[in-house]
N, C-alpha and C positions, 0 to 999 in steps of 0.2 A: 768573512769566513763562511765558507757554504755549507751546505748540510753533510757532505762526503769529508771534508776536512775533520769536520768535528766529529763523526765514527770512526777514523782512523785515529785519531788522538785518543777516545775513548779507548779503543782494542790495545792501545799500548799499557795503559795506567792498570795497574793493578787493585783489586777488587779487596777492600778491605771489609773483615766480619764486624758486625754490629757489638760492640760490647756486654760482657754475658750479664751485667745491671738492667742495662735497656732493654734489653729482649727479655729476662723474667718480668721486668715491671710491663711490658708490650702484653704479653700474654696473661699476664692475672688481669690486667683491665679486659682484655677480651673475652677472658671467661666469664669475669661478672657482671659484663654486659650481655651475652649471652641466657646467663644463668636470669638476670634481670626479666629478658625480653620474655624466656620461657614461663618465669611465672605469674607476668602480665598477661600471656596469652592464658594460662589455666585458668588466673583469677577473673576473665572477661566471660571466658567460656561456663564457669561455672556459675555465673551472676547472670547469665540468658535467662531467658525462657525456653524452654522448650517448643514452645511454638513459633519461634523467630528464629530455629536454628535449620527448619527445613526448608525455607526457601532461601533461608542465605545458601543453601547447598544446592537449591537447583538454580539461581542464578549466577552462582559465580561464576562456573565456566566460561560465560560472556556476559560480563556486569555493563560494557559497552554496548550490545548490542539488546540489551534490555531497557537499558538507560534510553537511548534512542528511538525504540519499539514506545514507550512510555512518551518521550517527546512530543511525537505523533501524535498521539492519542491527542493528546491537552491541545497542541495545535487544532486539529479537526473540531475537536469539543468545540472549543474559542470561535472556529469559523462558523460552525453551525449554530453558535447562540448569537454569531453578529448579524450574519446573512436574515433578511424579510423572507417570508414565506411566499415566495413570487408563484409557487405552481398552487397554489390556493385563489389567486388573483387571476392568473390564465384558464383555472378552473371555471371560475363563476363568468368568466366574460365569451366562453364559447357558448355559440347557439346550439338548439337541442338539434338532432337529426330531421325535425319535424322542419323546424326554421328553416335549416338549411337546403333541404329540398325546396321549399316555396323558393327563398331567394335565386337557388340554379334554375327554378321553371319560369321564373319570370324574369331571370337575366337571358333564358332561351327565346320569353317571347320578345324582349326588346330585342336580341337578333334578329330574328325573322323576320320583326318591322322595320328592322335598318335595309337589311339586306331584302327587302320585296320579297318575300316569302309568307305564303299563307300559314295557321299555326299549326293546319291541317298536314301539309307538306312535310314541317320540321320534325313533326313526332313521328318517330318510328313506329308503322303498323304492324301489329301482331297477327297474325292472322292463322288459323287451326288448323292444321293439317289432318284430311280423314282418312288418311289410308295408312299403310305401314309403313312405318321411318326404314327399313330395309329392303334392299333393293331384290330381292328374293320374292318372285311372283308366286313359286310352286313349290308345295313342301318337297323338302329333300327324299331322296328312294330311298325305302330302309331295305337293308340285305338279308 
């Protein structure tokens, strides 16, 4: 029997009322479950503190997306206390600026002696210019 066979046998059979027993005893369990529930919630809410009832107000809206927000947190926490302080270690093993120029000037002169080059050659001379950096010989005419 498929599912269309048994809708049409259902749409023929007639709909019989609940008996008026059942249904008052349906409905007084319902109210005093209700009536129950309601003064489980007053008896909860008046056993608070008052200082644990404002943030249960600002996180309910998203008790999941707080809960997860917090997850986080303790993850990170966790990795940060397992993880070694490695930039502590990369810290102390760079040379100062001072080192590191000797080491590039005399990785320059070992060039120069690979390559036949005198150490005179390899360093760029500076040398002073005396006259004006612009190419303006003659003050400008004033009007």
């Amino acid at each position: 029997m498929n599912s269309d066979d048994f809708e049409k046998k259902l749409e023929h059979q007639p709909i019989r009322a609940v008996p008026a027993a059942w249904r008052a005893e349906i409905l007084r369990e319902a109210v005093a479950a209700a009536s129950d529930r309601r003064s489980l919630a007053q008896d909860n809410r008046c056993s608070e503190p008052a200082a644990t009832v404002w943030w249960r107000e600002l996180l309910w809206p998203r008790p999941l997306a707080w809960a997860s927000l917090a997850a986080a947190w303790v993850i990170i926490a966790i990795l940060h206390t397992a993880t070694p302080a490695a930039p502590m270690l990369v810290a102390q093993q760079t040379p100062s600026s001072r080192e590191a120029m000797q080491r590039f000037a005399e990785q320059r002169r070992e060039l120069a002696v690979l390559l036949d080059f005198s150490t005179e050659t390899a360093a760029p001379q500076k040398t002073k210019s005396s006259g004006p950096h612009s190419e303006l010989t003659t003050p400008p005419a004033s009007a």
